[in-house]
N, C-alpha and C positions, 0 to 999 in steps of 0.2 A: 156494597150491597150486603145485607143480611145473608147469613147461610142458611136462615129459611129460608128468603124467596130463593134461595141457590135450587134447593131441596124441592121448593114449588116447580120452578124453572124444569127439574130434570124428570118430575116425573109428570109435568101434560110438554115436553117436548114434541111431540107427536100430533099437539091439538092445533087444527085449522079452521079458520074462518074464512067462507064464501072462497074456501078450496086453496089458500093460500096458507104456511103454516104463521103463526101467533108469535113463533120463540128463533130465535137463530141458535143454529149446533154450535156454530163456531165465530168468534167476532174476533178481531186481534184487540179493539179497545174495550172488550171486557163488557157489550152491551149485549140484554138479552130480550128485549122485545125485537120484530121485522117492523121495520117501519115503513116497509111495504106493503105489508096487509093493509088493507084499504080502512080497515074495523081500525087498527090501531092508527094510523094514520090520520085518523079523525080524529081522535082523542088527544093525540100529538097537537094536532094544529089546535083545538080547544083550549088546550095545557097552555100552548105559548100565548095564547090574544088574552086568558083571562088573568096570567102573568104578566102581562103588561111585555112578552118580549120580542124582539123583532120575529117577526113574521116570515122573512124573507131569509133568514141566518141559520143557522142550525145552534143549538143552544149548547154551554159549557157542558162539559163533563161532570159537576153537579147538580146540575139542574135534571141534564140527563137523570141520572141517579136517582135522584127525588123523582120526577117522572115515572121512573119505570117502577117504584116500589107503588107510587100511588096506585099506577095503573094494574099492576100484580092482584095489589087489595081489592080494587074496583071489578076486575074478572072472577075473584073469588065471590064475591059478593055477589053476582051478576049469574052466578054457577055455570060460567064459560070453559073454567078452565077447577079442576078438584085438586084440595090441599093434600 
């Protein structure tokens, strides 16, 4: 991942949706969306059905990847979360 979105990431750490936060502090595999939050968790399952990928799976570590920058872009865009 970019060391902008790193820079995005660190400074809306603190942003939450319907009271749940947006970014994880800490991940040991290096992810920074919650795919807990309900908000991102939609987007997540969106990502994989219009990717053709299973549904059911949790997807590679690139794809991840790709995921979370689109979805960074998509929040900026959306003025959920400030660059």
């Amino acid at each position: 991942m970019s060391s902008n979105i790193d820079e995005i990431v660190q400074k809306n750490i603190n942003v939450t949706c319907k009271g749940c936060p947006i970014f994880l502090s800490s991940n040991p595999y290096g992810y920074k969306l919650n795919l807990n939050n309900l908000y991102i968790r939609k987007i997540y399952e969106r990502y994989k059905f219009k990717n053709g990928l299973a549904t059911r799976y949790p997807i590679s570590d690139e794809e991840r990847e790709k995921f979370e920058e689109l979805t960074v872009n998509y929040l900026l865009t959306k003025k959920i979360i400030k660059e």
